[in-house]
N, C-alpha and C positions, 0 to 999 in steps of 0.2 A: 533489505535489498542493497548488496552491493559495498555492505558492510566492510571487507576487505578491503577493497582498491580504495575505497574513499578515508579510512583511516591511513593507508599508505601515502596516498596522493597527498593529504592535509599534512603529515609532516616530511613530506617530501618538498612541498610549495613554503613549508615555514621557513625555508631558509636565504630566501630571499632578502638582503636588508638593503640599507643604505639610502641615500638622495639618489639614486641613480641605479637602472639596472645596464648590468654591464656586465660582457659577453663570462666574467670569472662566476659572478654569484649566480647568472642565468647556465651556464654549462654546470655548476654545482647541483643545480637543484636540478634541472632536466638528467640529469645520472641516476637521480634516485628517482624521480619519477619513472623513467624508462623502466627501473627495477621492480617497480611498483606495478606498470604495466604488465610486464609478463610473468610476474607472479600470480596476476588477476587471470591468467592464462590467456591474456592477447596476443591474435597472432604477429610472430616476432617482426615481419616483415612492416606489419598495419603501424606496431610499437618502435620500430627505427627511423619508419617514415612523419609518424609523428611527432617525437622527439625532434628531427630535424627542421618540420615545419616552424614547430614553436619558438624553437631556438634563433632561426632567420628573422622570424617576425617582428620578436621580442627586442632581438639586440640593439641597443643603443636607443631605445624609445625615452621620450621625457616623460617624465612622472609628473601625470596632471596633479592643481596644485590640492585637491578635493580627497586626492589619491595615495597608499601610500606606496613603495615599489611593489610589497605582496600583493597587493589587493589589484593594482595593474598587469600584474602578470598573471595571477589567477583569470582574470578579465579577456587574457589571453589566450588561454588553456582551454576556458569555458568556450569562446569560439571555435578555439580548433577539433576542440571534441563535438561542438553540432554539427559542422562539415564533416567530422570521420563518419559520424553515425547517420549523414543527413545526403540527400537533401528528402524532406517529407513529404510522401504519397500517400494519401488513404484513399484513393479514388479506387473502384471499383466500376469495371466497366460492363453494362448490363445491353445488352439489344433493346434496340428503340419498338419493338414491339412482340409479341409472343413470351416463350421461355428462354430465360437466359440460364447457364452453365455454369457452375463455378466447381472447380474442383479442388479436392485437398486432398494432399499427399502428406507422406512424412515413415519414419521408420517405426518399430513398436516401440509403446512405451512412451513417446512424444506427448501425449495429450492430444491426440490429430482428433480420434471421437469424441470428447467434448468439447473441443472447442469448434467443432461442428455447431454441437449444439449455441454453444455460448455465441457465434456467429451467427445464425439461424434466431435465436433470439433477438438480437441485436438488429438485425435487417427486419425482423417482422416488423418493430417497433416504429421501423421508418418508412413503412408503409406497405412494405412488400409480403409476398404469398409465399413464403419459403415450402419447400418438402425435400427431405432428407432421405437419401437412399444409400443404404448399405448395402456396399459393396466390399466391405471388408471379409470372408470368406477365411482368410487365412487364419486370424487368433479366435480360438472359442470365447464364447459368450459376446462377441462385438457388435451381435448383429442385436441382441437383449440389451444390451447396453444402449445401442443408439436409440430402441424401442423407448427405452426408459427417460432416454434425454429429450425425448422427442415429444414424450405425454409432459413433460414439465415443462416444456416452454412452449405448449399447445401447437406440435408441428408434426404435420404427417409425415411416417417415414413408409419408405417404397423396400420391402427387402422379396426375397426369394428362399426355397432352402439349398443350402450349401450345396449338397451332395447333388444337387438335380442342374446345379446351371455352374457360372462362371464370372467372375468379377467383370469381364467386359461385357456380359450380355444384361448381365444385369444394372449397369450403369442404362447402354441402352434402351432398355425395356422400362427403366425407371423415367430418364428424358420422355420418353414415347409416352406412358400413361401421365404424366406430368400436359403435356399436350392437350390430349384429349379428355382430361380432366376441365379444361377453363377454365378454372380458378386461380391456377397456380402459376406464378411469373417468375421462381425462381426453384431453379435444382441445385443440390448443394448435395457434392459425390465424396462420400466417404469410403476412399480406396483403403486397398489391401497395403500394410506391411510387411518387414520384416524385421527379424532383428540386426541384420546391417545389410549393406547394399549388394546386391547379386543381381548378376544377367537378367534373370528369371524375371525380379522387382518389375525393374526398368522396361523391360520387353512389353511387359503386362503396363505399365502405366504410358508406356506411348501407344498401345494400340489403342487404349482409351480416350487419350488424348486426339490420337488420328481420325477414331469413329465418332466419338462426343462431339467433337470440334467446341471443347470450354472458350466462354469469355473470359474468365481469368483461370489460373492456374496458381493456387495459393500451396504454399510448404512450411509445415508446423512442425518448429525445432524447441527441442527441450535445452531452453537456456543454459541449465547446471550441467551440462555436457561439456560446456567451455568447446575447446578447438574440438572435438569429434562433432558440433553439433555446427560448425563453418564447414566443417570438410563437409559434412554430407551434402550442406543445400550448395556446395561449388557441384558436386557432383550431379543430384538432381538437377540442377540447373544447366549443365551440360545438356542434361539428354532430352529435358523438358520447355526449355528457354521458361523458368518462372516469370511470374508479374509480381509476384511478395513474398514475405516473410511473415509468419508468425512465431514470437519467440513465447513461450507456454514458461510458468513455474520460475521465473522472474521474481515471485517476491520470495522465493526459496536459494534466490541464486546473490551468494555475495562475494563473486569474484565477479562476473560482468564482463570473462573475456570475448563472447558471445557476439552481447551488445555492442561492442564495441569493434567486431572484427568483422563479422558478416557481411554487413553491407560494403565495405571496401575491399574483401576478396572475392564477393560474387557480385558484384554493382548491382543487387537485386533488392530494394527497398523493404525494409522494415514498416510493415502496415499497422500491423496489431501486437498489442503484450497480452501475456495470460497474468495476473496476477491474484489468482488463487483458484481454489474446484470452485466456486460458487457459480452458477450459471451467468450470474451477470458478473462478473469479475473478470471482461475484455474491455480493453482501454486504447484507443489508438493511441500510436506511437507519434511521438514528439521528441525532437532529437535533441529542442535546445532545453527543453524540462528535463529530459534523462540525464543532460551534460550538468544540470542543476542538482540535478538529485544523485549523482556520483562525487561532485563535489562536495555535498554535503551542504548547498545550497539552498534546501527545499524547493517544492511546488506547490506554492499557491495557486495557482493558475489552473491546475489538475484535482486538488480538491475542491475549489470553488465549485468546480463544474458537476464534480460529485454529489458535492450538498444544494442542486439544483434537482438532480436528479432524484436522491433520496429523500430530502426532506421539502414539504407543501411548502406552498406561498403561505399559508394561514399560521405555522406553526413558527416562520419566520418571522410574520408582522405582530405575532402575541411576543415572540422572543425580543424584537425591537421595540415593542411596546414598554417593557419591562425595565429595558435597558434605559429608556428615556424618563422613564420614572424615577429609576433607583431605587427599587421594590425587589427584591430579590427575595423569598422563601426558600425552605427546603422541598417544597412541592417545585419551584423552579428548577431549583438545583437536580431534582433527580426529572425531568422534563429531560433539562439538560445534558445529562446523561445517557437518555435514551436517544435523543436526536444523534448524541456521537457514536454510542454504539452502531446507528446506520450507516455510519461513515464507516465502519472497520475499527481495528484496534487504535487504543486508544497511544499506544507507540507507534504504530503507521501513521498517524495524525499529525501527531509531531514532528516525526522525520519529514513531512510536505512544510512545515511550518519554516522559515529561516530562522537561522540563530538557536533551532530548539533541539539539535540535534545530541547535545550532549544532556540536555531532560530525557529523551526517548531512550540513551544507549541507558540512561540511570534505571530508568524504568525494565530493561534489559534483565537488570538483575536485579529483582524480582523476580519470585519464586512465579507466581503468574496474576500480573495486574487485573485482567479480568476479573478471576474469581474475587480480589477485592471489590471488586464495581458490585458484583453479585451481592456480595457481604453490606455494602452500602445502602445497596436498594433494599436490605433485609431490614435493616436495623431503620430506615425511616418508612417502611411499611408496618414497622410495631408501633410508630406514635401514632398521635390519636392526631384528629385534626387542629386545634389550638396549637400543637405543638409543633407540629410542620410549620405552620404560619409565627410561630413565637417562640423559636427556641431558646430563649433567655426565661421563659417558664422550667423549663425543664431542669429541676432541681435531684439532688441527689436520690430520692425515693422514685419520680421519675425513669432516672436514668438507669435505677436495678430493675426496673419494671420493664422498660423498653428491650435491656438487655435480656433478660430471659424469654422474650417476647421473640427475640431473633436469636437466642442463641450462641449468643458472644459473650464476654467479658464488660464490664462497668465501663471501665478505661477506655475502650472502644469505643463505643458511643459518646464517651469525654471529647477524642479525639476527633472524630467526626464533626463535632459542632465548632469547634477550634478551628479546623481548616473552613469549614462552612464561614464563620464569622471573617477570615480571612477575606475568605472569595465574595460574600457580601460586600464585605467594605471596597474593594478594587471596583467589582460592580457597579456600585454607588460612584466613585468619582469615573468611572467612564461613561456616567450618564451624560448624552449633551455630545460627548469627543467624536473626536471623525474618524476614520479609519484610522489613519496611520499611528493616530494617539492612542485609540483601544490596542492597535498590535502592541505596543511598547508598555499598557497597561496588562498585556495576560502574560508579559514577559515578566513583568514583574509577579506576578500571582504564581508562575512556574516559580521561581525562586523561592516566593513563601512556600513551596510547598503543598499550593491548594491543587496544581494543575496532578498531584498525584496523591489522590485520596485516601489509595490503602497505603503510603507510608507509615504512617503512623499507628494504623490500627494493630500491629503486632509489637506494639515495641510495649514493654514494660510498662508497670504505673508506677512514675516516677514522684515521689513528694518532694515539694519546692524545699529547699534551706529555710526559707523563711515562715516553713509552716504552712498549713492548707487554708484555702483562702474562700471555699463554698460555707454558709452560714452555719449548714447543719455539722459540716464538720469538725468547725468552731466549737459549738456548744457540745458536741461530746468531748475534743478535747478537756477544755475548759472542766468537765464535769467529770471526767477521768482523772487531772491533777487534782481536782477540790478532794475525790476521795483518797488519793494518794495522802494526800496533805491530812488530812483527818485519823487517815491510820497512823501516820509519822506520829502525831502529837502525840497519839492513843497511848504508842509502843513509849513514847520518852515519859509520859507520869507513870 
């Protein structure tokens, strides 16, 4: 996410130096910021007025004494990008009693019917009665589609057939049975598209708007649009006066002129992100986390809350347990594993992480880390139980045994225990530490190399200068020169 603007912005801000920022090195570096910006395709107006805030703000500030001038003027940046992108709304406004309304709009191609759904999931979860009505009429299959999104996140959808009605009657008819159902306390209207804005659109989305009479009025823009995806919702929002934003496909988008431009040409709040098809992969929007994660900051604050949501209390307090011990197995280790695959890729983890941001792009390249993870969990699903719990057992007969068991190379499974041994030992001294000394302890574990597991399983088998150092290899050596030595003599009488 955002890949772009945030490698620009970071050597754009590096050239900040000195005891002092002063109005020469702060206009230096806001130049190429600016550049930065509208590369990221922000709009230019959002990027001048920016530029100029920071610039006023910054000039002639004292460098606290904790501080150095970059890292105060980033400090600086980082505010004025949560006021561009801010201020934060996720409130959703529902009627204090009966059905309330919600409508989504958006052009084709947006993601507007699943994040229907992803929406509709999201609100069940907090209590409410959602049902989904297709009203989308215009693109085939939309109405099969929201059927489909509707059976996977257990929500009923209201539709019609195309040919027999019409997008507004069917909004209607959908509120009305939604009524007289009982059950249900909330309508979530997934209108018609196009592929870009026309009379036609607009005419049809205010009559529904006129006859629905929605409590909110939500519009889902496809992020990696950059500026066509601010023009549209100024547009929409002309004709519709919105209450939100949703910006969809966010972690596909790494220019971020989107994010960054929307809500200051349409004053229309930024509620939700899409950050992937998965149905739960809708995240409210947080301006001064996104100003974090553009800079290259990370977000702690936004995975915490994830690994709240994905992983038990029970699988935490065995993981704390562990920790407190300094007991670590490889039964732990792929535990471990699996707890972070629920979090997402194991480079999106990192990019939330601070500081970890240059591990994650490493990982970047990488043919594809996952399938290593896969390959990991193969190769400790071949040992036997002893040796999950003991890998210092695990001797050269072993490790050909394990290997053809998964289907890798000898070497592989070498490496494996090597980073393992690594991540044990850090383990081990973070038993007992508090937070802030465990962060600075996996900081260290990324640099050993453990925080990226398949590195190493594709590289060569390299033998030390000094000769192999496992017992059994020893003694074939050893038993290899004695017959060399035997024939030499042979050949010399």
């Amino acid at each position: 996410m955002f890949e772009g603007i945030t490698g620009s912005l970071k050597s754009a801000l590096s050239f900040i130096r000195g005891g002092r920022l002063t109005e020469s090195n702060i206009r230096e570096g806001m130049d190429k910021v600016r550049q930065a910006l509208l590369e990221a395709d922000v709009n230019y107006d959002v990027a001048t007025d920016f530029v100029a805030r920071v610039t006023e703000r910054a000039v002639g500030e004292e460098v606290m004494r904790s501080l150095t001038p970059s890292q105060q003027f980033i400090g600086v940046v980082h505010q004025e990008l949560a006021e561009l992108m801010g201020p934060v709304d996720h409130s959703l406004h529902f009627a204090k009693s009966g059905v309330s309304v919600l409508m989504m709009c958006g052009l084709q191609g947006s993601g507007k019917t699943t994040t229907c759904g992803k929406l509709a999931r999201m609100l069940k979860e907090q209590g409410r009665k959602p049902m989904l009505v297709a009203a989308d009429l215009q693109r085939p299959a939309a109405i099969e589609q929201l059927k489909v999104v509707g059976e996977q996140v257990g929500v009923p959808v209201y539709s019609e057939e195309p040919g027999k009605s019409n997008p507004v009657q069917v909004c209607l008819n959908g509120v009305n049975k939604a009524r007289a159902a009982g059950d249900i306390d909330l309508v979530i209207l997934d209108t018609a598209g196009r592929l870009h804005i026309d009379a036609e659109l607009m005419t049809e989305l205010q009559e529904i708007d006129r006859k629905c009479q929605p409590h909110q009025v939500l519009l889902v823009c496809d992020a990696m649009t950059g500026q066509d995806a601010v023009n549209s919702a100024k547009a929409f929002n002309d004709a519709l006066e919105l209450d939100g934003v949703v910006l969809t496909k966010l972690d596909g988008d790494t220019r971020g002129g989107a994010a960054l431009s929307v809500k200051s040409v349409t004053g229309v709040p930024i509620k939700f992100i899409g950050v992937g098809e998965q149905l739960d992969r809708l995240e409210l929007f947080h301006a001064d986390r996104m100003a974090g994660r553009i800079l290259g900051m990370g977000d702690v604050v936004t995975l915490f809350e994830k690994a709240q949501r994905e992983i038990s209390e029970q699988e935490v307090l065995d993981a704390q347990e562990k920790m407190k011990t300094g007991k670590f197995t490889l039964n732990d280790f792929q535990s471990t594993m699996k707890m972070i695959k629920k979090l997402g890729s194991m480079r999106d983890i990192l990019k939330m992480l601070p500081g970890m941001g240059n591990v994650a792009d490493a990982m970047s390249q990488m043919q594809d880390p996952e399938k290593d993870l896969r390959r990991i969990d193969g190769i400790i699903n071949s040992m036997t139980k002893l040796e999950r719990e003991r890998p210092d057992k695990i001797d050269r007969a072993r490790r050909m045994r394990i290997a053809a068991g998964a289907g890798v190379e000898a070497h592989e499974v070498a490496a494996l225990i090597k980073q393992f041994d690594q991540m044990a030992g850090v383990m081990k001294r973070m038993a007992g530490l508090g937070p802030l000394d465990r962060m600075r302890a996996m900081s260290e574990l990324s640099r050993a190399g453990a925080m990226n597991p398949g590195a190493e399983l594709k590289a060569p088998k390299q033998r030390s200068k000094r000769g192999p150092t496992d017992p059994n290899e020893l003694k074939d050596l050893k038993k290899k020169k004695r017959k060399e030595a035997a024939k030499a003599r042979k050949k010399n009488r």
